[in-house]
C-alpha positions in Angstrom: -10.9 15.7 22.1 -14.6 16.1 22.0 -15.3 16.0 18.4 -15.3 18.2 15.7 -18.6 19.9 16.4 -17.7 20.6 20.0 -19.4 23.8 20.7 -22.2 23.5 18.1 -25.7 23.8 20.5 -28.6 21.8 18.3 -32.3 22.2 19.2 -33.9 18.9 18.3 -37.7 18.5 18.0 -37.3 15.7 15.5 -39.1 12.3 15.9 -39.1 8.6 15.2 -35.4 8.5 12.7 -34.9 10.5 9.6 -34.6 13.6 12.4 -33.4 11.6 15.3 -31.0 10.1 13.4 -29.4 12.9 11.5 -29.0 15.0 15.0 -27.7 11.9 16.4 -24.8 12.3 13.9 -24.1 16.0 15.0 -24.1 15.0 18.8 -21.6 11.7 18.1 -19.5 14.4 16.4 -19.5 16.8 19.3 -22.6 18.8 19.2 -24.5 19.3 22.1 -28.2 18.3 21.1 -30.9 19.3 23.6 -33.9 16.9 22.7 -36.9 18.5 23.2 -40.1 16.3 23.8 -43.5 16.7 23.8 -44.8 15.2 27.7 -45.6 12.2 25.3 -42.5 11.5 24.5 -40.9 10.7 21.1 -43.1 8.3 19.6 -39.9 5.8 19.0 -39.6 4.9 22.9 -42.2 2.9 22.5 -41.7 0.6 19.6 -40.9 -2.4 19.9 -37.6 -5.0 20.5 -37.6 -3.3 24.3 -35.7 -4.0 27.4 -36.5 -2.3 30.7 -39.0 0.4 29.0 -36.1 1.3 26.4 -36.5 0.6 22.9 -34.0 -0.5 20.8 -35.1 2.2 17.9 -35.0 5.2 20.6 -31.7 3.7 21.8 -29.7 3.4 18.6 -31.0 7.0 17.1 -30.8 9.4 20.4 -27.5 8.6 22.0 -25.2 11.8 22.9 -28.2 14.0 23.7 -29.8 15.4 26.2 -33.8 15.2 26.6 -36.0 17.9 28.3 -40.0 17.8 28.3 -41.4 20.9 26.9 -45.5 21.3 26.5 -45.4 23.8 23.8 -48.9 24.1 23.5 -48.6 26.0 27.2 -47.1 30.0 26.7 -45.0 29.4 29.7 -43.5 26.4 27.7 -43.1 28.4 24.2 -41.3 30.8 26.7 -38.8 28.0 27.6 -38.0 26.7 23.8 -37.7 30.8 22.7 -34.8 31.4 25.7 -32.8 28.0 24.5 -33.1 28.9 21.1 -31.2 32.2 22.5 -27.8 30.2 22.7 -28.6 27.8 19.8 -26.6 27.5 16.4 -28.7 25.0 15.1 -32.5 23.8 15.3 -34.0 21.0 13.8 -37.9 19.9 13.3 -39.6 17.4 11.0 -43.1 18.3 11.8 -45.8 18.2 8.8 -45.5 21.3 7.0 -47.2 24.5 8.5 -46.8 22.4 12.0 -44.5 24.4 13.3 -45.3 28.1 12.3 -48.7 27.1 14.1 -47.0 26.4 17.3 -45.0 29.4 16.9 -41.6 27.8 16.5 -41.3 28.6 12.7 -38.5 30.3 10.8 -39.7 33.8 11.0 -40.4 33.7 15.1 -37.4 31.7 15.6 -35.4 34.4 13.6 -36.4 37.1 15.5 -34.7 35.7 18.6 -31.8 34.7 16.9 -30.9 35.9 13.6 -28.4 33.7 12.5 -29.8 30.7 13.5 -29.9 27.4 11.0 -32.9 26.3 10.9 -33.9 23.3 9.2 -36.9 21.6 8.0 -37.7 17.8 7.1 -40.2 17.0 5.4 -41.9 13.6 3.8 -43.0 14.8 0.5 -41.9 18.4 0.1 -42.7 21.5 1.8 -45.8 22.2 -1.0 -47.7 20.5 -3.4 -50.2 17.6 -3.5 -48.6 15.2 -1.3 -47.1 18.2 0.6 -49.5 17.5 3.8 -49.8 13.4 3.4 -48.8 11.6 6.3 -45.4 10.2 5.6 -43.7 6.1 6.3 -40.7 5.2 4.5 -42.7 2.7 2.4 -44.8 5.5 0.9 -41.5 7.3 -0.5 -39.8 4.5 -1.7 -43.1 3.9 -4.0 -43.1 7.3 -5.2 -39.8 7.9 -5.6 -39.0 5.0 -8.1 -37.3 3.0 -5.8 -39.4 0.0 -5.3 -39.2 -0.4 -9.4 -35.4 -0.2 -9.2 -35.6 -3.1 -6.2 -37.8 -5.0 -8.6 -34.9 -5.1 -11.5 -37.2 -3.9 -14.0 -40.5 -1.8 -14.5 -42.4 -4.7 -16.1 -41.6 -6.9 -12.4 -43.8 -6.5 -9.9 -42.3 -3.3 -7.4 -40.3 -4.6 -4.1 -39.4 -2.8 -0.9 -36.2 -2.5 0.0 -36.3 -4.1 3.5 -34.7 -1.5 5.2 -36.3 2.1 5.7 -33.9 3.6 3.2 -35.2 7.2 2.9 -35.3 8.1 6.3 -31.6 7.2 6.9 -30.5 8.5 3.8 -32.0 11.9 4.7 -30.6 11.5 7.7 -27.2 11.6 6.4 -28.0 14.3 4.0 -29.6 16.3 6.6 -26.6 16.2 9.2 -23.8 16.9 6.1 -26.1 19.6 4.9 -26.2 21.4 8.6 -22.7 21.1 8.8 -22.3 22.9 5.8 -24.6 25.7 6.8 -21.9 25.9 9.9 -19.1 26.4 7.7 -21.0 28.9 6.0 -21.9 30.8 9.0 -18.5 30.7 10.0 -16.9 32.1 7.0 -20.7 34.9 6.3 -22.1 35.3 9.7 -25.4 34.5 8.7 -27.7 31.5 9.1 -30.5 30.3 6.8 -33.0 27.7 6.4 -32.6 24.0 5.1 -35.4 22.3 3.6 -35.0 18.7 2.9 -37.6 16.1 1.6 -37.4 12.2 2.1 -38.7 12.0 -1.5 -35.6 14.9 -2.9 -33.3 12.7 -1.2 -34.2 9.5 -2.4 -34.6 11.0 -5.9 -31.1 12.3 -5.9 -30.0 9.4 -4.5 -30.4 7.0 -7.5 -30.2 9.7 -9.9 -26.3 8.5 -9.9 -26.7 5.0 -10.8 -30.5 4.2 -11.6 -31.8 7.1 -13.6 -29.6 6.7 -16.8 -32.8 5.7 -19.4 -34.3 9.4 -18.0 -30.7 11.4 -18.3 -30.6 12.0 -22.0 -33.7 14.1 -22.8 -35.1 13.2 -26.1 -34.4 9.8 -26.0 -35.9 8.5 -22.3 -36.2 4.8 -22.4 -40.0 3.8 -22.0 -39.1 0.9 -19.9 -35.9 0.2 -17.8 -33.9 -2.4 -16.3 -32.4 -1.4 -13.4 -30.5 -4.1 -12.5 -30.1 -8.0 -13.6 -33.5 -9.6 -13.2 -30.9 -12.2 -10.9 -29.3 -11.0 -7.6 -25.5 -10.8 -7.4 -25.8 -13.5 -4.5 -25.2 -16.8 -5.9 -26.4 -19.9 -3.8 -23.5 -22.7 -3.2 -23.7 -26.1 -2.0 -23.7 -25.2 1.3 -25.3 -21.3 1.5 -25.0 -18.1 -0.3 -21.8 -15.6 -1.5 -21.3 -12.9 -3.7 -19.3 -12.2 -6.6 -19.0 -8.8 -8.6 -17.6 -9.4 -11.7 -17.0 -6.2 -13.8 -13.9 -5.8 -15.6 -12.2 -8.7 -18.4 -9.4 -9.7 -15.5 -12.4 -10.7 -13.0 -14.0 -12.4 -15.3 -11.3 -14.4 -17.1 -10.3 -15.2 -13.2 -13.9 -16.2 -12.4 -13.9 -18.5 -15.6 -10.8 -19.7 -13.9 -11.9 -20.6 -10.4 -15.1 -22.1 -11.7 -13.1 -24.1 -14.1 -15.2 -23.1 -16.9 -13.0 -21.8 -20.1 -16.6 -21.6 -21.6 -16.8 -18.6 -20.2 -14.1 -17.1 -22.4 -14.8 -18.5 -25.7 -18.9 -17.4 -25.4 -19.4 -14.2 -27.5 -22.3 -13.0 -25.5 -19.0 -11.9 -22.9 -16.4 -11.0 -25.0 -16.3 -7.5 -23.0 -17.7 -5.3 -20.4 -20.4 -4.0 -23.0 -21.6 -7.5 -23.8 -21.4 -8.8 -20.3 -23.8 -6.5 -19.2 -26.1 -6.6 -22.0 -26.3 -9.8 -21.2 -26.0 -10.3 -17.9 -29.1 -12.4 -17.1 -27.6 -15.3 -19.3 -24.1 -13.9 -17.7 -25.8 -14.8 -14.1 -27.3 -17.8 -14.3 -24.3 -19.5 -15.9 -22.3 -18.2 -13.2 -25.1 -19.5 -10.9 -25.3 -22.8 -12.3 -21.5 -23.5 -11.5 -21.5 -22.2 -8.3 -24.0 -24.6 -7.2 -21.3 -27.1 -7.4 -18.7 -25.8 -5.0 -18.8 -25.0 -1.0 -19.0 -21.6 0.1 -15.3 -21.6 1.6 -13.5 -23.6 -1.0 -14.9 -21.4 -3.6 -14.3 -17.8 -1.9 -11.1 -18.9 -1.4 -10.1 -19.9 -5.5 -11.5 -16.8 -6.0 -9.4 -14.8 -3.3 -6.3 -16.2 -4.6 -7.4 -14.7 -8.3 -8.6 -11.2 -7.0 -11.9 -12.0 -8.1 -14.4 -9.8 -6.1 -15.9 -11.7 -4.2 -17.5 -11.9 0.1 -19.6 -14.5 2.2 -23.1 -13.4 2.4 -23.5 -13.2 6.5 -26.4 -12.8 8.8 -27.4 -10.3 11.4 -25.5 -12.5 13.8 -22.5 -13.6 11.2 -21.7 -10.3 10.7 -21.6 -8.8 14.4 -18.8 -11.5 14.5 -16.8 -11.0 11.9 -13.2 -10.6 11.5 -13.3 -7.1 9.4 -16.0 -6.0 11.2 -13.8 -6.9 14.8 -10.9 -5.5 12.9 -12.7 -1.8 12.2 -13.9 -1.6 15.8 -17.4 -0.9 14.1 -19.4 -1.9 17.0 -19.1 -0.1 20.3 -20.4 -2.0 23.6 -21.7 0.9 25.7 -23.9 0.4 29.5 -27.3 2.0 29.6 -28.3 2.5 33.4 -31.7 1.2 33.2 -32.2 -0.9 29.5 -28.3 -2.1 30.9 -25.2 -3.3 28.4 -25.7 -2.6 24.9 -24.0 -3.2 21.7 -23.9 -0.3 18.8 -22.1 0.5 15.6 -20.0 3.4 16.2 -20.0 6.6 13.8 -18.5 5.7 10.4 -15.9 8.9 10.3 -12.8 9.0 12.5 -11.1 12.3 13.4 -7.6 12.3 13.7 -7.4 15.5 15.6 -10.5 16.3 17.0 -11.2 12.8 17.7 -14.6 12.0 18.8 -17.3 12.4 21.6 -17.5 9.7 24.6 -20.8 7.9 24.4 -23.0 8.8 26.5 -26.4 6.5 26.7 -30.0 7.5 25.1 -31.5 9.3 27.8 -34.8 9.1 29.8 -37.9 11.2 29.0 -36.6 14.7 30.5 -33.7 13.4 31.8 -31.8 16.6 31.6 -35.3 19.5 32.1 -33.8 20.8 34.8 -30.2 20.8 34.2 -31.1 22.3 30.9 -32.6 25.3 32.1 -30.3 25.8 35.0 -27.8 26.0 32.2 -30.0 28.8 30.5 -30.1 30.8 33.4 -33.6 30.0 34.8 -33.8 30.3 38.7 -34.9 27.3 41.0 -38.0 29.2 41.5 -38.9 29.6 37.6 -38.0 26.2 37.4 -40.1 25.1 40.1 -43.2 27.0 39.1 -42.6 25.6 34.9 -42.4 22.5 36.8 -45.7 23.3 38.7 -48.1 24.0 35.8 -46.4 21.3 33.7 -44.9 23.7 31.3 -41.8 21.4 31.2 -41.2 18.1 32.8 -38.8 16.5 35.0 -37.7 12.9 33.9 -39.8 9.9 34.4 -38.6 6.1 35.0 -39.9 4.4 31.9 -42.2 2.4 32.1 -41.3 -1.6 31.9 -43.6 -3.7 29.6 -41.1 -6.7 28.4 
C-alpha cells in the first residue's frame, strides 16, 4: 500500500509552490518525484520561518521526493536530465515561457527521448500574450484576475487581497488532477501530451462558478457587481467572533429563534431566500447587532440545538487543536533529521485500497544525486567525474542561520 500513483516516475524542475506543491500531491499519492535543482537550490529553502537551515515553506511543499543537483547550463548535466527523462512518465516545469526550450528541456527535445512523455508547463500569465513574459507573485494574479474585487464585496470598494496566495495553490491542485488525468489517458491511448496551465486560467475558472454571474448572461453584463455582502459572515459576540450561514427559510426562522428575535419573521425585506439576499446587508447587521449580546459558546450552542449553520471562528493555534480537526487525523507529526519533529496536514484524499505513501521528510539539497543516477544506470566512475566538473551535485548540510 504505496499509493495510488505507485509507479508513476515525475521529473520535477518546479520552484517556490504552485509547482512544488502540485508534484508534492503526486508523490504523497505514490509517485516517485525526482526534484531536480539548480546548484542554487529551490529558491523556497531559503525563506523564512526556518529551523536548522530548513524552511518551513520548502518543508511543507517538497515532502515525498527525492532532490538531485543538476547544472543544466553544463552539456554533461543536460546529458544527466535527458537519461532520467528516459524512464520518466511525467515532467513538470514552471519556468517563464521560452525558459525551457532555451535550455534545451522543451517539449520537442524532451519528446524525442521519450515520446509519450507528459509534459507540463506552468505558467503565471499564459504561455503568450502581453503579460505572457511578466514576472509573476500571487498578488499580481489575484489583481488581474478579478479576485481582489470579489474580496472587496463590490467593484465600487476599494480591491483586497486574499491573505493567503490563493492562485498558486489552486493551480497546484489543478495542475496535479490534471496530470493524473493525462495518466489515465495514456493508459487507456498510449500516448502523452502537453499540459499548459496558467495561474491567471485557474483563478479565472475558479470563480467563474460562484463570482462571475453579472458576466454569464451575454447581453445583459452587469456594469457593476457585488460579489458578496458588503459585511463578512463572521459575526463579533461578546466575547470573540463565530460564524453563521443562513440560507434556507428553516435556518433562518431557527436563527430568529436562538436570537430571540421574532422580528426577524415578520420583516418583509426576509420573507424568502430571494429577499434575504437582496437584502442581505440590512439581513447582516441585524443579525450582527443581536449577536453582540450573547457569548460565543452559549450562542453556538442555541444554534446547534436548531441546526442552524453555524462554527467558532478559530485561530492558527485554535484550530491545530480542535476536536474535528483531532477527530479527521488531519495533521500528521512526522521527524525531519536535521530541521527535527514537525507537524503537517496530511493529504486530503484517503484510499481505501491503495492506501497511501509513508512520509518521508523534505530532503536536503541533492540529497539523493547519487542514488539517483545509480538508479539510472550511471557507473561510479561517470558519477564521480559529473561529480568532478560539477555537472551534478552531491548533497550539502544546510546551512543554519536561525
Amino acid at each position: 500500500m504505496q499509493g495510488p500513483l505507485e509507479g508513476v516516475r515525475v521529473i520535477d524542475l518546479t520552484s517556490m509552490i504552485s509547482g512544488p506543491l502540485s508534484t508534492m500531491m503526486l508523490a504523497d499519492q505514490g509517485a516517485d518525484v525526482i526534484k531536480v535543482e539548480a546548484p542554487s537550490g529551490d529558491h523556497s529553502r531559503r525563506v523564512a520561518t526556518r529551523r536548522n537551515g530548513y524552511s518551513a515553506s520548502f518543508l511543507n511543499n517538497n515532502r515525498n521526493k527525492r532532490s538531485i543537483v543538476i547544472d543544466l547550463k553544463k552539456p554533461q548535466g543536460l546529458e544527466v536530465l535527458q537519461t532520467l527523462i528516459q524512464e520518466a512518465d511525467v515532467f513538470v516545469q514552471n519556468f517563464r515561457p521560452g525558459v525551457a526550450k532555451r535550455l534545451g528541456i522543451g517539449e520537442n527535445a524532451l519528446r524525442a527521448i521519450k515520446p509519450d512523455l507528459i509534459y507540463v508547463s506552468i505558467c503565471g500569465f499564459g504561455l503568450d500574450g502581453p503579460y505572457a513574459q511578466k514576472p509573476v507573485f500571487d498578488p499580481l494574479i489575484q489583481a488581474v484576475s478579478g479576485l481582489t474585487t470579489v474580496q472587496a464585496g463590490s467593484d465600487q470598494q476599494r480591491p483586497r487581497l486574499v491573505r493567503t496566495i490563493v492562485p498558486d495553490k489552486l493551480t497546484a491542485i489543478q495542475t496535479s488532477q490534471a496530470v493524473t488525468a493525462a495518466l489515465y489517458a495514456k493508459l487507456k491511448h498510449g500516448n502523452g501530451q502537453h499540459i499548459t496551465i496558467s495561474m491567471l486560467d485557474t483563478v479565472v475558472y475558479f470563480l467563474w462558478s460562484s463570482d462571475m454571474g453579472g458576466h454569464t448572461f451575454i447581453g445583459d453584463e452587469l456594469t457593476q457587481e457585488t460579489a458578496q455582502s458588503y459585511i463578512d459572515l463572521v459575526y463579533e459576540t461578546a466575547d470573540g467572533y463565530i460564524s453563521v450561514a443562513v440560507v434556507a427559510d428553516k435556518d433562518w426562522a431557527g436563527l430568529a429563534k436562538a436570537l430571540e428575535r421574532p422580528d426577524f419573521l415578520t420583516d418583509e425585506r426576509f420573507s424568502n431566500a430571494a429577499l434575504r439576499e437582496e437584502n442581505k446587508d440590512a439581513r447582516t447587521r441585524l443579525t450582527q447587532e443581536a449577536l453582540l449580546t450573547y457569548n460565543s459558546i452559549d450562542v453556538l450552542q442555541r444554534l446547534e440545538n436548531l441546526d442552524v449553520p453555524c462554527a467558532p471562528v478559530l485561530t492558527r493555534q485554535q484550530m491545530i487543536q480542535h476536536e474535528q480537526i483531532q477527530a479527521n487525523e488531519t495533521l500528521i507529526l512526522a521527524d525531519h533529521p536535521v530541521a527535527g519533529p514537525l507537524r503537517q496536514a496530511r493529504q486530503p484524499a484517503r484510499f481505501s485500497v491503495s492506501g497511501h505513501k509513508n512520509i518521508t521528510p523534505a530532503p536536503a539539497l541533492g540529497q539523493h544525486t547519487c542514488e539517483v543516477l545509480q538508479q539510472a544506470g550511471f557507473t561510479d566512475d561517470t558519477i564521480s567525474s559529473l561529480l568532478n566538473n560539477s555537472a551534478v551535485v552531491q548533497a550539502q548540510t544546510p546551512v543554519t542561520t536561525d
